[in-house]
MIBA-162601 format. One record per residue (C-alpha): residue number from 1; x, y, z. Coordinates in steps of 0.5 Angstrom, whole numbers, plus 500, padded with zeros to 3 digits. Layout:
<nodes>
resi NUM&px X&py Y&pz Z;
...
</nodes>
This chain:
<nodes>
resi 1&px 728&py 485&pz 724;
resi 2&px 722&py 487&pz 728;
resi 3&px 719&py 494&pz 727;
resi 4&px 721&py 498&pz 734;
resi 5&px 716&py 505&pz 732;
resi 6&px 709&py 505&pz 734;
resi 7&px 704&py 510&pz 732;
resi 8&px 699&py 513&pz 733;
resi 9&px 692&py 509&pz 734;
resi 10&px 687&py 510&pz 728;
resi 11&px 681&py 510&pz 734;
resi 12&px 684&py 517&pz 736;
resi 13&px 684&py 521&pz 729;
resi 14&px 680&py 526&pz 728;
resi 15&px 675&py 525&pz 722;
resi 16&px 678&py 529&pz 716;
resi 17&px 684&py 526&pz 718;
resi 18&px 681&py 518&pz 718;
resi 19&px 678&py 519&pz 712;
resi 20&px 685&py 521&pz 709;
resi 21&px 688&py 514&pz 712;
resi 22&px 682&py 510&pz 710;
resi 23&px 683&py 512&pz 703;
resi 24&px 691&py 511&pz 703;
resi 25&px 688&py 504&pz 706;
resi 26&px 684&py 502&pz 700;
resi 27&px 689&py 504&pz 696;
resi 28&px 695&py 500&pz 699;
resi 29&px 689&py 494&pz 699;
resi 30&px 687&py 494&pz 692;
resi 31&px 685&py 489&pz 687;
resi 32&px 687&py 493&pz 680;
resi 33&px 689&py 499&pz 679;
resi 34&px 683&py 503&pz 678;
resi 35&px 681&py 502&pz 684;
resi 36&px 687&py 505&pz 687;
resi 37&px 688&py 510&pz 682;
resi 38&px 681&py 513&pz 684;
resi 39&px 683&py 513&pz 691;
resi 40&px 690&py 517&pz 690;
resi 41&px 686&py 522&pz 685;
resi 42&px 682&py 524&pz 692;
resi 43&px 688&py 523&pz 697;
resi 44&px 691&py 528&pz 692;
resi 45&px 686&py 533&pz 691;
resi 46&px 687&py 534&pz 699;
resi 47&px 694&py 534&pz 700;
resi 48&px 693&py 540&pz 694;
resi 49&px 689&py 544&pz 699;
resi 50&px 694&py 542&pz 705;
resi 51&px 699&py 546&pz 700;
resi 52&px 696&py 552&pz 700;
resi 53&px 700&py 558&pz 704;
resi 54&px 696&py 558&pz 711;
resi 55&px 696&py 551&pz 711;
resi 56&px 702&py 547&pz 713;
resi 57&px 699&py 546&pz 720;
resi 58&px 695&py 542&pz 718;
resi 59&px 699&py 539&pz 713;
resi 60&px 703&py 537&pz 719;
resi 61&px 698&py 535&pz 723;
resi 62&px 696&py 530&pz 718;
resi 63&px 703&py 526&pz 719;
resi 64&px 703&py 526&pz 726;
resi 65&px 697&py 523&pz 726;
resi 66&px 698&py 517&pz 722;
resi 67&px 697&py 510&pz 724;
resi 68&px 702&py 506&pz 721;
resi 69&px 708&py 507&pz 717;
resi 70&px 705&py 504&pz 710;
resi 71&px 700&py 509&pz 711;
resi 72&px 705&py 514&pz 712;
resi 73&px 709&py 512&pz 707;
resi 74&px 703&py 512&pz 701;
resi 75&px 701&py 519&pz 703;
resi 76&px 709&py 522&pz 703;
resi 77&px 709&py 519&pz 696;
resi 78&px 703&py 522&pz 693;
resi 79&px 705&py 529&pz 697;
resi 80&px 712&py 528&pz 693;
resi 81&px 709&py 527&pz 686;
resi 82&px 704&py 533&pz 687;
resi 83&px 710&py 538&pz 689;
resi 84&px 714&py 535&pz 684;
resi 85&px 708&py 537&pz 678;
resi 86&px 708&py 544&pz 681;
resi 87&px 702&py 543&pz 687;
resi 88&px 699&py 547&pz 689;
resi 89&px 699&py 552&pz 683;
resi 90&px 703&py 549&pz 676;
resi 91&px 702&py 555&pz 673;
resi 92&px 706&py 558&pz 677;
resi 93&px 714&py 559&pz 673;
resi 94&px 718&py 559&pz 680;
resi 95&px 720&py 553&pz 682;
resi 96&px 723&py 552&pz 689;
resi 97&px 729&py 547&pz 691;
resi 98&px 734&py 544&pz 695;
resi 99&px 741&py 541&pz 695;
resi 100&px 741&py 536&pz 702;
resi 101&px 748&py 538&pz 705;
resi 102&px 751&py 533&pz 709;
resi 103&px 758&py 536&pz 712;
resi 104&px 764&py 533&pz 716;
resi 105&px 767&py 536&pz 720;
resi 106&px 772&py 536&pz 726;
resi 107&px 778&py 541&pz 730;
resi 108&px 784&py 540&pz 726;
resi 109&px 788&py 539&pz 734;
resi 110&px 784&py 535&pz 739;
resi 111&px 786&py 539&pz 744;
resi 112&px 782&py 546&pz 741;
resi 113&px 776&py 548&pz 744;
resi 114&px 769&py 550&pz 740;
resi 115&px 769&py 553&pz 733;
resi 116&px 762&py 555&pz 729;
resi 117&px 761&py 555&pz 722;
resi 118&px 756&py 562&pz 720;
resi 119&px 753&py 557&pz 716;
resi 120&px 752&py 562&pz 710;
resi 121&px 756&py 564&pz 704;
resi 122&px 759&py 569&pz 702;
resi 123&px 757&py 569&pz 695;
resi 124&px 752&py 564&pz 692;
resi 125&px 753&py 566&pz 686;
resi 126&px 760&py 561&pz 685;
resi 127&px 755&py 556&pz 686;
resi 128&px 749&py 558&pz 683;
resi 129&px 754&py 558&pz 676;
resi 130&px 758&py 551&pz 677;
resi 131&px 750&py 548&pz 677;
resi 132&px 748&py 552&pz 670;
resi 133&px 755&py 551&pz 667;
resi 134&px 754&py 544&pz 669;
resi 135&px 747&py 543&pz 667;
resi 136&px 743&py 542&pz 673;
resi 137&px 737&py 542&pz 674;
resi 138&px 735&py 539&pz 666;
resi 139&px 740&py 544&pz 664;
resi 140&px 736&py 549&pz 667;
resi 141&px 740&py 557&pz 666;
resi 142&px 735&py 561&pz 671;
resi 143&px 738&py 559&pz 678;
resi 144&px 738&py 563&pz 684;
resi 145&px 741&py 561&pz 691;
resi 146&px 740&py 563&pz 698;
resi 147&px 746&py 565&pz 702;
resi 148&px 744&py 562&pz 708;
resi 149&px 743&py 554&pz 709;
resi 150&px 738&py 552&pz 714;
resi 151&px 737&py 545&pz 717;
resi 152&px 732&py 540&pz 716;
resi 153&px 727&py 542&pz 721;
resi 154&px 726&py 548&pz 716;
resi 155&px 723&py 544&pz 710;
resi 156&px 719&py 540&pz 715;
resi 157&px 711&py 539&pz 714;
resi 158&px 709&py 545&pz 717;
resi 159&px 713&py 550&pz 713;
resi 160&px 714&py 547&pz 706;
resi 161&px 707&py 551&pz 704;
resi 162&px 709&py 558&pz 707;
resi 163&px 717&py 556&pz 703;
resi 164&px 712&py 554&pz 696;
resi 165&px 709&py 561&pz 696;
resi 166&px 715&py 566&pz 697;
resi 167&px 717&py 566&pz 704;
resi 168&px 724&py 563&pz 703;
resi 169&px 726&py 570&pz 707;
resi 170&px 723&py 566&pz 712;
resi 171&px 730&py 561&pz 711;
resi 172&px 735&py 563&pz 716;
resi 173&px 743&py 559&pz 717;
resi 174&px 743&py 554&pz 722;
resi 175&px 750&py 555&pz 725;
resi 176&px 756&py 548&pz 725;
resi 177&px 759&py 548&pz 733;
resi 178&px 766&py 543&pz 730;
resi 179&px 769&py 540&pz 736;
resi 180&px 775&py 534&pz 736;
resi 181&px 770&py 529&pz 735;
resi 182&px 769&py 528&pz 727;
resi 183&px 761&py 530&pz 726;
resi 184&px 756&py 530&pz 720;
resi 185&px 752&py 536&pz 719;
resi 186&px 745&py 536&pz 715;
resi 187&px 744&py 543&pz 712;
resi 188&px 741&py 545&pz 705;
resi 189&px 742&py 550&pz 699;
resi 190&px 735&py 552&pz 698;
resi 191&px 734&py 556&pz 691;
resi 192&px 729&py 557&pz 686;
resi 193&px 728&py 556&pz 678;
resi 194&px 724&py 558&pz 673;
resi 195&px 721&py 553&pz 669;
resi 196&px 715&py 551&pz 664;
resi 197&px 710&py 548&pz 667;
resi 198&px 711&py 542&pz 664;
resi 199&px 719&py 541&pz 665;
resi 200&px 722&py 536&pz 669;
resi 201&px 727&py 539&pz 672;
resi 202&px 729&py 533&pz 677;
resi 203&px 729&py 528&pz 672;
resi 204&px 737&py 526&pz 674;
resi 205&px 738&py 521&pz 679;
resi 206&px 745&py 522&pz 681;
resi 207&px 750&py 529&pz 682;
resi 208&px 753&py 528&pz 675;
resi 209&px 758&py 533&pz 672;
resi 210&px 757&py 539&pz 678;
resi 211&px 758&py 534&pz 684;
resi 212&px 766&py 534&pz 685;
resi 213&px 766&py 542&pz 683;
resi 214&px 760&py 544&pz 688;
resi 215&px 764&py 540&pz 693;
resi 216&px 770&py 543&pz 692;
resi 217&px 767&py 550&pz 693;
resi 218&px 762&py 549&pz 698;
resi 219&px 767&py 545&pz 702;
resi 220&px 772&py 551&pz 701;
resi 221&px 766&py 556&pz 702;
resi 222&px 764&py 552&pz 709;
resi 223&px 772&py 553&pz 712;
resi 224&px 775&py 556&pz 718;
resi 225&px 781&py 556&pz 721;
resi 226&px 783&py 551&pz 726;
resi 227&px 777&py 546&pz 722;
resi 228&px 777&py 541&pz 716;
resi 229&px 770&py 541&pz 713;
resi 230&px 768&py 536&pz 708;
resi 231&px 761&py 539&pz 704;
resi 232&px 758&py 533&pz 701;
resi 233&px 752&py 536&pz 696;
resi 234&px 745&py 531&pz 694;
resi 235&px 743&py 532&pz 687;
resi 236&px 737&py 538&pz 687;
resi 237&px 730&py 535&pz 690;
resi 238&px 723&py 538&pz 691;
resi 239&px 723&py 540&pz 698;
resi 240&px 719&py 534&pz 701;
resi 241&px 724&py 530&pz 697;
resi 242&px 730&py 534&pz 700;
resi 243&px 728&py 533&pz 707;
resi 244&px 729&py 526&pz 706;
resi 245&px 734&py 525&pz 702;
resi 246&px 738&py 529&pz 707;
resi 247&px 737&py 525&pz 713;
resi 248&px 739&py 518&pz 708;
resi 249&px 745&py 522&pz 706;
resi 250&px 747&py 524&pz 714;
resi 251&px 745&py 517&pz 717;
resi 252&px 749&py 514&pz 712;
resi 253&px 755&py 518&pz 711;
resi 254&px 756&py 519&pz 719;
resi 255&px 755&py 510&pz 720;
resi 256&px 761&py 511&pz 714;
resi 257&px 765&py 515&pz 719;
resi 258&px 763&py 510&pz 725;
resi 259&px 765&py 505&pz 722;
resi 260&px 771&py 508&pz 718;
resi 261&px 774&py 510&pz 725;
resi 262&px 772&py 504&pz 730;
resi 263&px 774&py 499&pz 726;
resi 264&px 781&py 502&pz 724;
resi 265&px 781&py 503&pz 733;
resi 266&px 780&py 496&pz 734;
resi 267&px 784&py 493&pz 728;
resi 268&px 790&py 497&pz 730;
resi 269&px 790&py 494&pz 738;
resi 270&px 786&py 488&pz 738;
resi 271&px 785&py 485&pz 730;
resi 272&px 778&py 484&pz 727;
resi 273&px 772&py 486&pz 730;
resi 274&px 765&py 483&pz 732;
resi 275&px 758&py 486&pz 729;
resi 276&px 752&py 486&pz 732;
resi 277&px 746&py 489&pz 730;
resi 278&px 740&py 490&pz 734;
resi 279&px 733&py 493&pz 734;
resi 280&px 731&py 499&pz 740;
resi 281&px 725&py 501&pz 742;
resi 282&px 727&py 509&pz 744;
resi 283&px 723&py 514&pz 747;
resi 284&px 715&py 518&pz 744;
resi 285&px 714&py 511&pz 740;
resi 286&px 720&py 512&pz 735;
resi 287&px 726&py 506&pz 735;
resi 288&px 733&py 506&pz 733;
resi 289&px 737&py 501&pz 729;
resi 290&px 744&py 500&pz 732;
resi 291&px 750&py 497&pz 731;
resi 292&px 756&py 495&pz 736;
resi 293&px 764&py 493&pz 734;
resi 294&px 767&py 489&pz 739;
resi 295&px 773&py 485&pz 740;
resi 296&px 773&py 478&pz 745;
resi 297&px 781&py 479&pz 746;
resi 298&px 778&py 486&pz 749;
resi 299&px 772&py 485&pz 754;
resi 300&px 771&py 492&pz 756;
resi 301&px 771&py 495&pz 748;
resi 302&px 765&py 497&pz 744;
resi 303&px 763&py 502&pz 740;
resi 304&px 756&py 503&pz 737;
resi 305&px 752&py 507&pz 733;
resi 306&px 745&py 508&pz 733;
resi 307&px 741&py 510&pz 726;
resi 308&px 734&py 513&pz 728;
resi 309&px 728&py 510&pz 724;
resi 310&px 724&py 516&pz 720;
resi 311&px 717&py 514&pz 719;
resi 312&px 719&py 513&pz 712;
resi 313&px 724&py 508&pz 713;
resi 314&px 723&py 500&pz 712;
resi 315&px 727&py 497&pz 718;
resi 316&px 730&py 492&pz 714;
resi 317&px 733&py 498&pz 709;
resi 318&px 737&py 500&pz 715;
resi 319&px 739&py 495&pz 717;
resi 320&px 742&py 492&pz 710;
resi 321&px 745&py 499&pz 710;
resi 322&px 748&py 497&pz 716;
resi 323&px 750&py 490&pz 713;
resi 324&px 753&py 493&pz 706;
resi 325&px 757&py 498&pz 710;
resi 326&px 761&py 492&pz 714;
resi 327&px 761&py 488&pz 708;
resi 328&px 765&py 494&pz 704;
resi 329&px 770&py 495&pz 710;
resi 330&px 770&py 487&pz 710;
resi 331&px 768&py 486&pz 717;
resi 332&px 767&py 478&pz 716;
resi 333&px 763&py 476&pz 723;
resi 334&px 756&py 480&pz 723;
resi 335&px 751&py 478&pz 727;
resi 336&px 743&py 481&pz 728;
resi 337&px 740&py 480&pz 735;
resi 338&px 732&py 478&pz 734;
resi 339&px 727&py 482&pz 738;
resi 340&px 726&py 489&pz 739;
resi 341&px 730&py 491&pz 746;
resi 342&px 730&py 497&pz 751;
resi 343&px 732&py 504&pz 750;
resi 344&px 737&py 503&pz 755;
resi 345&px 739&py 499&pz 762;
resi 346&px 735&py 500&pz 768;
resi 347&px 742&py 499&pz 771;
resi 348&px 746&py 505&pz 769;
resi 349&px 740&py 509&pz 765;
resi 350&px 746&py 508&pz 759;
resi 351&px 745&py 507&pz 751;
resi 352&px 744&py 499&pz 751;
resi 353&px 749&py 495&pz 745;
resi 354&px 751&py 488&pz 745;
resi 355&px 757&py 485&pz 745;
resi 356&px 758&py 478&pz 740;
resi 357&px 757&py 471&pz 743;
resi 358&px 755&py 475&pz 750;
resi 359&px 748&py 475&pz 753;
resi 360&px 749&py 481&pz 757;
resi 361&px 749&py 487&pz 753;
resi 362&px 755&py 492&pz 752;
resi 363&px 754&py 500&pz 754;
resi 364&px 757&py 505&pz 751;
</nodes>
């Protein structure tokens, strides 16, 4: 499948952002390892110095500016490594972390209006003791979580240097609106632990012991009456790799809600459906992925989903994704459509989907 994005041209960087650029370059070009080592040795002596307190600005609008998704991606990874060794000071022994959440959440009656969730709890103390007694975090004891959990917009590029200096203070709650349609919410437990320079704290993979009680506990803490609340905590992460982890989480956890329910729809009134998988180009350079169910017994059903592609994402990657989740709900006809289509329809200024075995497009 096609790549939809388009970024910025390398011409228009500024020179201490093209010199950047052109190492990652270099590197991703290598003939041998030295070569490539030299260049990410220098690539990380400048993300170092763009994790500094005042320079998330900076830190920000070198990722704006890059060329392409593979440079893009080489500069992300060594960012990652940097935070996770502890940059910009690894003397430093408080170490700040995220648990990405992804939230689902829906009324309990159809009919019922708007509800907020505060987004904050009550006493962060409860998980902060399922973490220790579970052995996050390399079993680490000196835990400590904020009560409020922010979105992902709060660990974007800027603010991640400022939140590496001590201004978690800075974090506020990001509010859960709850209407009769299921959503899928993306917040983040923030918290902090004291390590030796050296530790790993982010050595395991998977949610492991703490995972069905942190659920359970922050799915409870979430709650209100009126609402059914599903809080799905990721393993703690370095927040760069937070961030990420969260708009995977949320991308694939609400395709797994789509799909759920769309095909359970067209099962229950018109049999098995069609898949049709297709490539978007979207407003501002970005591009989608989406997925549409349809049925030829009923011309007027569809149902689509559209996954937005990060700069970090590889095209086929989502679509596999896409492709795995129809192979577990054993969706037998799945499609792809070659090329990369429009946003929308001129016609109706409508979200563009395609029905199987049919060239005009579906909308939805």
């Amino acid at each position: 499948m096609d790549d939809p994005r388009r970024f910025p041209p390398a011409a228009a960087a500024p020179p201490e952002h093209a010199r950047l650029f052109a190492l990652a370059e270099r590197s991703l070009a290598a003939a041998h390892a030295q070569e490539a080592d030299a260049c990410d040795a220098g690539l990380a002596r400048a993300l170092d110095a763009l994790l500094m307190p005042d320079a998330g600005d900076a830190l920000a609008a070198l990722f704006a500016a890059a060329p392409s998704a593979a440079v893009y991606r080489h500069l992300w990874r060594i960012l990652a490594r940097r935070e996770r060794a502890g940059a910009p000071d690894p003397a430093q022994p408080v170490r700040l972390f995220a648990l990405p959440v992804a939230v689902i959440a829906a009324r309990e009656r159809a009919e019922a209006g708007t509800l907020v969730l505060p987004c904050v709890l009550a006493d962060p103390r409860a998980a902060v003791s399922l973490l220790r007694d579970h052995g996050a975090l390399a079993g680490n004891p000196t835990l400590a979580l904020s009560n409020a959990l922010p979105g992902v917009d709060a660990l974007d590029f800027a603010r991640v240097p400022g939140l590496l200096a001590g201004r978690t203070r800075d974090l506020t709650p990001l509010p859960i609106e709850v209407t009769a349609s299921e959503g899928v919410h993306l917040r983040f437990l923030v918290g902090t632990a004291l390590a030796a320079a050296q530790a790993d704290l982010f050595r395991d993979a998977g949610a492991g012991a703490w995972g069905v009680p942190l659920t359970r506990a922050l799915s409870s803490a979430l709650a209100a009456p009126g609402a059914t609340v599903l809080a799905l905590p990721r393993p703690p992460r370095p927040l760069t790799e937070a961030a990420w982890q969260g708009r995977l989480a949320q991308r694939e956890v609400s395709a797994q809600v789509f799909a759920s329910n769309a095909i359970r729809k067209f099962r229950a009134a018109t049999g098995e459906p069609s898949a049709v998988i297709s490539v978007h180009e979207t407003a501002g350079g970005g591009g989608e992925v989406r997925l549409s169910l349809s049925s030829a017994l009923d011309e007027r059903s569809a149902e689509g989903f559209c996954a937005p592609l990060w700069p970090l994402d590889g095209v086929a990657d989502v679509v596999g994704m896409l492709e795995s989740l129809l192979a577990d709900c054993r969706v037998a006809d799945v499609r792809r459509k070659p090329g990369v289509h429009p946003d929308r329809d001129p016609a109706t200024g409508l979200p563009l989907l395609f029905k199987a075995g049919d060239e005009d497009p579906a909308l939805h």
